[in-house]
mmJSON file of the N, C-alpha and C atoms, coordinates in Angstrom:
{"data_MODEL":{"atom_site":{
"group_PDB":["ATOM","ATOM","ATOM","ATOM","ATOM","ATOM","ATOM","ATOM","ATOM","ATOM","ATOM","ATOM","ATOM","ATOM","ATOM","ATOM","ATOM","ATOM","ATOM","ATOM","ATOM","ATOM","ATOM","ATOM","ATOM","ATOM","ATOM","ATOM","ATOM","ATOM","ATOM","ATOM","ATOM","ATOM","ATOM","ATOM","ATOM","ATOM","ATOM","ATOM","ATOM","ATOM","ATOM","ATOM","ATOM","ATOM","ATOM","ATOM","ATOM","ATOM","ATOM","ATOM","ATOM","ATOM","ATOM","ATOM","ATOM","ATOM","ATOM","ATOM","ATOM","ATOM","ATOM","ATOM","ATOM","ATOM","ATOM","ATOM","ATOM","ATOM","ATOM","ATOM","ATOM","ATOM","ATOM","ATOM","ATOM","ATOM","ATOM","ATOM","ATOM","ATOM","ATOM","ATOM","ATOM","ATOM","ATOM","ATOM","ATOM","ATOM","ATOM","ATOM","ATOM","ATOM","ATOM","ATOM","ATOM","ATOM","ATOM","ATOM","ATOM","ATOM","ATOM","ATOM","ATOM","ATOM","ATOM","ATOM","ATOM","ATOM","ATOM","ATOM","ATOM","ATOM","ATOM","ATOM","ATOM","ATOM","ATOM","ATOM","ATOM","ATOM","ATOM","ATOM","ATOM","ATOM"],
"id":[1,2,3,4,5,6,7,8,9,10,11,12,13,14,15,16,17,18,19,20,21,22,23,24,25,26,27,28,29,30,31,32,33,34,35,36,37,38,39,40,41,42,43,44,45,46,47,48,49,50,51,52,53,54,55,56,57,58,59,60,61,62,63,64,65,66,67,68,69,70,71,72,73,74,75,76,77,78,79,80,81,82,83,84,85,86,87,88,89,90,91,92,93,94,95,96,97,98,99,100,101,102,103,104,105,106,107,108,109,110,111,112,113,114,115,116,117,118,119,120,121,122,123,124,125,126],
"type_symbol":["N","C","C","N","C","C","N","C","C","N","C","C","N","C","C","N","C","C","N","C","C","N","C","C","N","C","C","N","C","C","N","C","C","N","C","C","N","C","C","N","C","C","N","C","C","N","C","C","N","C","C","N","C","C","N","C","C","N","C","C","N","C","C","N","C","C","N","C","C","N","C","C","N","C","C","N","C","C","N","C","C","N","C","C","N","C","C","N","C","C","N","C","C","N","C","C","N","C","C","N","C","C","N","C","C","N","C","C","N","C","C","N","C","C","N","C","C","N","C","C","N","C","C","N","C","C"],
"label_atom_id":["N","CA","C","N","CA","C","N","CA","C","N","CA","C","N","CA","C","N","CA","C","N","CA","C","N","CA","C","N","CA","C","N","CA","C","N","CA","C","N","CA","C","N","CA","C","N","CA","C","N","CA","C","N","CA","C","N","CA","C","N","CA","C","N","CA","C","N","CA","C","N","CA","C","N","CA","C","N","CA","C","N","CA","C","N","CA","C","N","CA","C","N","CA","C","N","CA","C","N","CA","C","N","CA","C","N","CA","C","N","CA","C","N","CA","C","N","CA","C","N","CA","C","N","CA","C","N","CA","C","N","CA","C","N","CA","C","N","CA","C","N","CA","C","N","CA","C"],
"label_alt_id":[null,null,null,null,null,null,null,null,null,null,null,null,null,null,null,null,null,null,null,null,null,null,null,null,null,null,null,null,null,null,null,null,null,null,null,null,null,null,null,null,null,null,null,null,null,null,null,null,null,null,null,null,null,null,null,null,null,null,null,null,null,null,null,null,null,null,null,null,null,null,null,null,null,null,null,null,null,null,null,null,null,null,null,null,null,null,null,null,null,null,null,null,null,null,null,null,null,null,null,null,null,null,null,null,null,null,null,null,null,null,null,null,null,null,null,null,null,null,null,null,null,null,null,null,null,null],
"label_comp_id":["UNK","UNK","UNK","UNK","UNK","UNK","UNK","UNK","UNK","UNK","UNK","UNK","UNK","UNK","UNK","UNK","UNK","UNK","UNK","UNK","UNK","UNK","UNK","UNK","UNK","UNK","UNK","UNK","UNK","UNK","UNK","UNK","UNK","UNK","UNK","UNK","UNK","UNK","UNK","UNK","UNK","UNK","UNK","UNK","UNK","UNK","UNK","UNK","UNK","UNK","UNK","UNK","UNK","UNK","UNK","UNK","UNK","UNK","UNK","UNK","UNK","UNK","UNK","UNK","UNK","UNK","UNK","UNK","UNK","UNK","UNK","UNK","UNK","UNK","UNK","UNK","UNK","UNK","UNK","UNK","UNK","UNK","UNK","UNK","UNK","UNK","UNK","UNK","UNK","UNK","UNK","UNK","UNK","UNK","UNK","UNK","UNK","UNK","UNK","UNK","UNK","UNK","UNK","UNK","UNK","UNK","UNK","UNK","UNK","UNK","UNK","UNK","UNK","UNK","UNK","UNK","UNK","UNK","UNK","UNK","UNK","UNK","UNK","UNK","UNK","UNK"],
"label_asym_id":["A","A","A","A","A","A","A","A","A","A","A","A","A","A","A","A","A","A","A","A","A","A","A","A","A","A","A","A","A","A","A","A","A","A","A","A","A","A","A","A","A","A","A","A","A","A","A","A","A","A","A","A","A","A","A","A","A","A","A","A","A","A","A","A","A","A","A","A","A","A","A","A","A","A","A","A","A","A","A","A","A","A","A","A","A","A","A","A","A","A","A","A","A","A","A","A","A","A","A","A","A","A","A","A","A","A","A","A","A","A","A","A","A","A","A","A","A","A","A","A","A","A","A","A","A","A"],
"label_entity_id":["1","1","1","1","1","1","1","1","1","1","1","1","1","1","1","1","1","1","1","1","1","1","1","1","1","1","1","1","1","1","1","1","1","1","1","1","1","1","1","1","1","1","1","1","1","1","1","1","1","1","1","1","1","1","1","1","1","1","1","1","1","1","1","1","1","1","1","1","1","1","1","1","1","1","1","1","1","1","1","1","1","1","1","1","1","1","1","1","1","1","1","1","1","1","1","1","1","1","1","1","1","1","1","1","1","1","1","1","1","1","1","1","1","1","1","1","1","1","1","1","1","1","1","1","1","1"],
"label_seq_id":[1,1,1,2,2,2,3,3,3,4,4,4,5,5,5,6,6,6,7,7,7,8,8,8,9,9,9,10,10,10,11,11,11,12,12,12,13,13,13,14,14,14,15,15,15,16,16,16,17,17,17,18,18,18,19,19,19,20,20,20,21,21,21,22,22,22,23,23,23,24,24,24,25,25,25,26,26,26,27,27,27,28,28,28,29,29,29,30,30,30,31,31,31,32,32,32,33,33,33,34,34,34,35,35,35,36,36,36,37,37,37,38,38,38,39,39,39,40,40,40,41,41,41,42,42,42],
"pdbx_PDB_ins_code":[null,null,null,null,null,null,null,null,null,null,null,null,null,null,null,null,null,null,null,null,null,null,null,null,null,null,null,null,null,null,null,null,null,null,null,null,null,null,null,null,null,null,null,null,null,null,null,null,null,null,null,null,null,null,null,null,null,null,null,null,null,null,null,null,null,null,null,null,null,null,null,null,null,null,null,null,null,null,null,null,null,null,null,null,null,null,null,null,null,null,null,null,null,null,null,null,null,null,null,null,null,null,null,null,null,null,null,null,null,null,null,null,null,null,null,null,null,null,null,null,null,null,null,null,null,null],
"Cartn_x":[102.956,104.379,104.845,105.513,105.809,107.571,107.798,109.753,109.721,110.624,111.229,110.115,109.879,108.982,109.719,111.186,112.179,113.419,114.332,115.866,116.422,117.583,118.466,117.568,117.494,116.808,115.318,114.821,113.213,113.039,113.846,113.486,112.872,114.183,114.141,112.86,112.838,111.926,110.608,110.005,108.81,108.954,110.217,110.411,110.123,110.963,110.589,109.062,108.506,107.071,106.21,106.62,105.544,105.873,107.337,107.741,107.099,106.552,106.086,104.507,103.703,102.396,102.323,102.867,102.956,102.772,104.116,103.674,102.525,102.169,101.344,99.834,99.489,98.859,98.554,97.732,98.499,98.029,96.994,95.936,96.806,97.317,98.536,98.726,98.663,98.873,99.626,100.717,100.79,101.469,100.26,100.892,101.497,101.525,102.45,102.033,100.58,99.542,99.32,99.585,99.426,100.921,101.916,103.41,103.437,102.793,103.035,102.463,100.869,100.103,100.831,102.02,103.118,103.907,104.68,105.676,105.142,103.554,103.381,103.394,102.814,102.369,103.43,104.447,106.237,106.279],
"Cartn_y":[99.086,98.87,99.597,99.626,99.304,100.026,100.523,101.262,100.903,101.217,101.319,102.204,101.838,102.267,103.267,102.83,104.028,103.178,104.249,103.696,104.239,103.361,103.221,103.567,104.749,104.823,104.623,105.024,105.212,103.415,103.161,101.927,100.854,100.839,99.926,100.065,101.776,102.405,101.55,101.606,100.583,99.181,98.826,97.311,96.964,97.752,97.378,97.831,98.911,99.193,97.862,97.326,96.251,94.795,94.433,93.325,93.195,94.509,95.02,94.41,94.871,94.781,93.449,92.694,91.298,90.518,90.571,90.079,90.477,91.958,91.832,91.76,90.769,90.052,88.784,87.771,86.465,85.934,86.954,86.785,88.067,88.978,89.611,89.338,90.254,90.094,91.893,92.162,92.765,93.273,93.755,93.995,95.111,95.073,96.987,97.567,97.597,99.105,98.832,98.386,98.713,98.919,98.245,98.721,100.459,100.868,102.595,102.872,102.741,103.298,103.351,102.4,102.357,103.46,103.751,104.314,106.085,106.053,107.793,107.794,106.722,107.18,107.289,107.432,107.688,109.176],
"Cartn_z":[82.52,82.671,83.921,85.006,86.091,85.93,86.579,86.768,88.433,88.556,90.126,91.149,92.136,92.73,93.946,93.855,94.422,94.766,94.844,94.62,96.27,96.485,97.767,98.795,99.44,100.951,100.601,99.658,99.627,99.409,98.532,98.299,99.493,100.468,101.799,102.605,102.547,103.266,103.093,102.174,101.035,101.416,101.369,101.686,103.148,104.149,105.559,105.444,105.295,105.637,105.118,104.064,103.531,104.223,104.611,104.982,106.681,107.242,108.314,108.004,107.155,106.858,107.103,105.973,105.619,107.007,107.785,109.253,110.192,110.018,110.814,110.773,109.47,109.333,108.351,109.178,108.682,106.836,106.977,105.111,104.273,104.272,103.752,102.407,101.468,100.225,99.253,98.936,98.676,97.109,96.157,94.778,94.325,93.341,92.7,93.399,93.133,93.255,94.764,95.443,96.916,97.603,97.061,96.946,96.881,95.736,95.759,96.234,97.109,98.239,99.088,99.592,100.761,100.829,99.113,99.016,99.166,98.311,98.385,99.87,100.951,101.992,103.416,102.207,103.102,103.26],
"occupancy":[1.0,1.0,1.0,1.0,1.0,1.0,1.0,1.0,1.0,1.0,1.0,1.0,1.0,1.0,1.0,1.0,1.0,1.0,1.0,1.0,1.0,1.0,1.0,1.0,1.0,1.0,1.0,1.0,1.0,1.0,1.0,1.0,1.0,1.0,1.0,1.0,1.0,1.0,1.0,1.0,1.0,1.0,1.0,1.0,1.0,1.0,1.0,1.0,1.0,1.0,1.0,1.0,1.0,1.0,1.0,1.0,1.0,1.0,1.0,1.0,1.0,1.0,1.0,1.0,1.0,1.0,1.0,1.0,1.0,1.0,1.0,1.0,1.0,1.0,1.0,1.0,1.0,1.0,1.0,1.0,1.0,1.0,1.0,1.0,1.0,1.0,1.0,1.0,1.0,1.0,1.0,1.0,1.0,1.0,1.0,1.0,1.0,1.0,1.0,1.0,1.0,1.0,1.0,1.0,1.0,1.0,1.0,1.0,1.0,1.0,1.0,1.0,1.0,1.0,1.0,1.0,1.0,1.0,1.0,1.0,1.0,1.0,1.0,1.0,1.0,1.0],
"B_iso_or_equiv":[0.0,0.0,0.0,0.0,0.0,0.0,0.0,0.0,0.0,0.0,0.0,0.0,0.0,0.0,0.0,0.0,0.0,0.0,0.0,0.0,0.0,0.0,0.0,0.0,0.0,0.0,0.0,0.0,0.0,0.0,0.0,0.0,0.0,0.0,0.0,0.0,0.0,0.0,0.0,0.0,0.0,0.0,0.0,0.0,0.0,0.0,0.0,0.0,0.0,0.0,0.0,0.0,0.0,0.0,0.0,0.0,0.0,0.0,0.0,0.0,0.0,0.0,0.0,0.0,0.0,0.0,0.0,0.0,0.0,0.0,0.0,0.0,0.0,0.0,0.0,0.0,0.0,0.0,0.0,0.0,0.0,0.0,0.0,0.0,0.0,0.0,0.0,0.0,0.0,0.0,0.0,0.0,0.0,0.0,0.0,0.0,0.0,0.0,0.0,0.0,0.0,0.0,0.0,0.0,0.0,0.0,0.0,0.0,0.0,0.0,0.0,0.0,0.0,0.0,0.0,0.0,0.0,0.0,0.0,0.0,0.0,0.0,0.0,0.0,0.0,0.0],
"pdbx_formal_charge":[null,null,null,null,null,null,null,null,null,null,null,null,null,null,null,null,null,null,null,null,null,null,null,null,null,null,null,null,null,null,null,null,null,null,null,null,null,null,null,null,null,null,null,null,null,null,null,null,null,null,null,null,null,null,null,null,null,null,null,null,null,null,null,null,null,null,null,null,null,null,null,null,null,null,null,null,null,null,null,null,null,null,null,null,null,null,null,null,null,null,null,null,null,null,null,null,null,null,null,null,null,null,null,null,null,null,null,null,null,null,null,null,null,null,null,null,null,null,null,null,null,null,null,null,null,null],
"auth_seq_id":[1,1,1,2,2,2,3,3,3,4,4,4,5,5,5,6,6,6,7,7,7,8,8,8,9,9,9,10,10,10,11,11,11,12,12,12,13,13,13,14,14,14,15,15,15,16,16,16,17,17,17,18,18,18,19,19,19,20,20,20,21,21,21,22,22,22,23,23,23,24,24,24,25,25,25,26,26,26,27,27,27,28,28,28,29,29,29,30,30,30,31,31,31,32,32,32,33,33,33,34,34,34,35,35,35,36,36,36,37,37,37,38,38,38,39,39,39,40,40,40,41,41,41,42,42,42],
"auth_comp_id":["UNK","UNK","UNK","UNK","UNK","UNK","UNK","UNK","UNK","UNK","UNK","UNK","UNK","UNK","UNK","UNK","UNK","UNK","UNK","UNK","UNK","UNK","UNK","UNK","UNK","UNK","UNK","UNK","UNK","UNK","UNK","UNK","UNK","UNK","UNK","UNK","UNK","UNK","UNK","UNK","UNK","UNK","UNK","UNK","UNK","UNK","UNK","UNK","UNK","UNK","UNK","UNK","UNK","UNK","UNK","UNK","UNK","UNK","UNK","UNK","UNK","UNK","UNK","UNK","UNK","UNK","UNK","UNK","UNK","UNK","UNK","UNK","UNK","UNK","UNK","UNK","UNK","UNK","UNK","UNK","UNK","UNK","UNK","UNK","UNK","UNK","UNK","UNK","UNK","UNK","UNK","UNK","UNK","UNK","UNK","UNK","UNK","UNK","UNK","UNK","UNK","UNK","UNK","UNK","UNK","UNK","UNK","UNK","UNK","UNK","UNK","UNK","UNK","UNK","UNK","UNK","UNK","UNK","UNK","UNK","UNK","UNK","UNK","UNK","UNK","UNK"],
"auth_asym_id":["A","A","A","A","A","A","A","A","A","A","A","A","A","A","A","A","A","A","A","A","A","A","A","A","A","A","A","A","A","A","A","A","A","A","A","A","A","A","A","A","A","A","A","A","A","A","A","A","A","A","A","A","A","A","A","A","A","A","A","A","A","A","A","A","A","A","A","A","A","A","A","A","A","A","A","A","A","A","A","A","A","A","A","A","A","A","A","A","A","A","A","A","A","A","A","A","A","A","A","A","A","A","A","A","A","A","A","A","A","A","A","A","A","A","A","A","A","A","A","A","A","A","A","A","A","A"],
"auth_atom_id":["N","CA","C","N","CA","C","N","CA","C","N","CA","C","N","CA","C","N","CA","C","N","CA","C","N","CA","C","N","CA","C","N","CA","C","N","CA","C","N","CA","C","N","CA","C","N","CA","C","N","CA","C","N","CA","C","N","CA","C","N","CA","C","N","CA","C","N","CA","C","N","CA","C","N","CA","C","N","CA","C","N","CA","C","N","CA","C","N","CA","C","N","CA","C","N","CA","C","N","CA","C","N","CA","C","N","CA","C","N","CA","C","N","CA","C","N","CA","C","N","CA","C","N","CA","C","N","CA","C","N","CA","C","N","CA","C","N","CA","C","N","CA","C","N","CA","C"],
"pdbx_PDB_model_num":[1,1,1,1,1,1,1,1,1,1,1,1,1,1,1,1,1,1,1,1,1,1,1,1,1,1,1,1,1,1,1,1,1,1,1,1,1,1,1,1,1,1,1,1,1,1,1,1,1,1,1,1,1,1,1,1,1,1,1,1,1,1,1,1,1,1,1,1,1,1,1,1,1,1,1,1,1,1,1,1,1,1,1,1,1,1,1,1,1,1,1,1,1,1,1,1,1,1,1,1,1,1,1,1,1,1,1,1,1,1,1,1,1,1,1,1,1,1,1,1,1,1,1,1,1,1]
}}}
């Protein structure tokens, strides 16, 4: 089971970093558990 992976600034933070990944490459796949590898690695 899965909660918020972070709220207001941390949140975006996670979002641009992954919406970043995603583009910069074109096979790109990103789940929970690599979602919070993003977020600890803020």
């Amino acid at each position: 089971l899965y909660g918020a992976l972070g709220v207001g600034g941390t949140k975006m933070k996670i979002h641009r970093a992954a919406i970043a990944r995603i583009f910069a490459s074109a096979d790109a796949f990103l789940d929970a558990e690599e979602l919070l590898v993003i977020g600890e690695s803020l």
